[in-house]
Each structure stands twice: as structure tokens, then as C-alpha cells.
C-alpha positions in Angstrom: 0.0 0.0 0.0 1.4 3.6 -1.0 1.5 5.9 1.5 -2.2 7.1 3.3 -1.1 10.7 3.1 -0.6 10.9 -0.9 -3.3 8.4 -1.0 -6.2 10.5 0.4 -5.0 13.4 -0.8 -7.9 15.9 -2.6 -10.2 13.5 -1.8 -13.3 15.4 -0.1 -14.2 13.6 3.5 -17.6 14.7 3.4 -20.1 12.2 2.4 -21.9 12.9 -1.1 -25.2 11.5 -2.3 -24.0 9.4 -5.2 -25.4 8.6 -8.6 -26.0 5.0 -8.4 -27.3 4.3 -11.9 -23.8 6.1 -13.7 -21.9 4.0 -10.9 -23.1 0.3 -12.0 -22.2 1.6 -15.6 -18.9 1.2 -14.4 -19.5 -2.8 -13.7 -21.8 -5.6 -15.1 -24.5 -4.2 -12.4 -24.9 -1.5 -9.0 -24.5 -5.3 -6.6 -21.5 -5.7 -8.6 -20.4 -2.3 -8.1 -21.5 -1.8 -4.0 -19.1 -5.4 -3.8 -15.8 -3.9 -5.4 -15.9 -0.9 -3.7 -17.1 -2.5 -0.2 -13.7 -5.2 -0.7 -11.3 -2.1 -1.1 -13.1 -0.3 1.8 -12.3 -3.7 4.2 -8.9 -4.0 2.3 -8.1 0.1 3.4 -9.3 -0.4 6.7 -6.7 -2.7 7.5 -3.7 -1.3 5.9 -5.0 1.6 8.1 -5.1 0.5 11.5 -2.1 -1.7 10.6 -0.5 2.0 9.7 -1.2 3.6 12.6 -0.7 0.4 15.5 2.7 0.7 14.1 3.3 3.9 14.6 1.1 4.0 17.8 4.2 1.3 19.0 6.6 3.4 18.4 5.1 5.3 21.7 4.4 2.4 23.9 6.1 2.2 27.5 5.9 -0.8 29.6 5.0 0.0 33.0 3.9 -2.0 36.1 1.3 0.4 37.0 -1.8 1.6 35.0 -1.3 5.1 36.9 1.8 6.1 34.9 0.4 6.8 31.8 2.1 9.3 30.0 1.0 11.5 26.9 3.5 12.0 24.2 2.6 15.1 21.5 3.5 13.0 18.9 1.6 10.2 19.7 -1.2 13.1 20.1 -0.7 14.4 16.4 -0.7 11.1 14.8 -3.8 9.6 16.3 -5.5 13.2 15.3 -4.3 12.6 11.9 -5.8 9.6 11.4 -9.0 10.5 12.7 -9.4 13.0 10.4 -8.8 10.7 7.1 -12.0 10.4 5.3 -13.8 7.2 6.2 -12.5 3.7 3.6 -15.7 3.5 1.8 -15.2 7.1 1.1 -11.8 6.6 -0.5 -12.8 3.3 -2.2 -16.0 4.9 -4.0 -13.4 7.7 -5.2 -11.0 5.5 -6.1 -13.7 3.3 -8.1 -15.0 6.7 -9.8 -11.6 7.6 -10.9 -11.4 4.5 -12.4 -8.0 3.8 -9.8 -9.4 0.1 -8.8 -8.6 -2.6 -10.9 -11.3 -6.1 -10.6 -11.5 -9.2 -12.4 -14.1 -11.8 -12.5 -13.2 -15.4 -11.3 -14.1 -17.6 -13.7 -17.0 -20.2 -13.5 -16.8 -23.6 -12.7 -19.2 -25.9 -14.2 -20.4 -28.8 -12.2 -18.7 -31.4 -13.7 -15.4 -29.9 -12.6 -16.6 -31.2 -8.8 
């Protein structure tokens, strides 16, 4: 996965109502379509929390006591970053309008292959 930052960048976090008749142009139907985008969105929502527990890591002290906790501005700015990225199925529909996803069908089996 590229970088988050140049990945989401220009894209609008704002949800918009969507045109879903133009979108299932885009695919044999709008089931079709609501699948591909819904797989990237699980697909970016990993890599992103994967991102950011491993920079959250960098941060984390071992201590005896749950008392001691300490805050680190860093750790701060990061997890405010993140909450500010626009939401995965907000990047995925983008990414499907700009024609940025790339899908393939599986093929069929046909019965006698069983």
C-alpha cells in the first residue's frame, strides 16, 4: 500500500449522495459495483489501523502500573491525523470513480469440474 497521506490526498471527507445508476455503468451491475468498492473499503481499513498500531508502537512504554500513563505530542498528532482521514468507503467509491481500482471476474466452474 502507497503511502495514506498521498493516498487521500484531494479527496473530499464529506459524504456525497452518489449517482447510483452512472456508478453500475462502471461494472456488469450496482451489486457488482456496492461489492468492489465495499472489498477495497475492508482492504483500506486494514492497511489503516495496521498503519497507525505501528506507529502507535513506536510510543508504547511498559509500565507495572496503569497510573503512569504518560501523553506523548507526537503520539497526540498522529492519532488526530488519522481521525481526520475520510472514512475507507469514502476513499474506495473515489478511487472506483476515478477508475483507480482494478477487478476481475473469477471464472465459472461448471459442475462437472466437482
Amino acid at each position: 500500500m502507497a503511502d495514506i497521506k498521498t493516498q487521500v490526498q484531494g479527496i473530499d471527507p464529506n459524504l456525497k449522495a452518489r449517482n447510483l445508476s452512472e456508478m453500475s455503468k462502471m461494472s456488469a451491475n450496482i451489486y457488482e459495483t456496492i461489492n468492489i468498492i465495499n472489498n477495497r473499503a475492508l482492504r483500506l481499513n486494514t492497511a489503516i489501523k495496521t498503519e497507525l498500531q505501528g506507529k502507535l508502537e513506536e510510543f508504547a512504554i511498559t509500565t507495572d502500573t496503569i497510573e503512569e500513563i504518560q501523553e506523548n505530542k507526537e503520539q497526540i498528532e498522529i492519532s488526530k491525523f488519522y481521525e481526520k482521514l475520510p472514512n475507507p468507503t469514502v476513499i474506495a467509491t473515489s478511487e472506483f470513480l476515478e477508475n483507480r481500482l482494478r477487478y476481475e471476474y473469477k471464472e465459472e466452474r461448471d459442475e462437472q469440474d466437482y
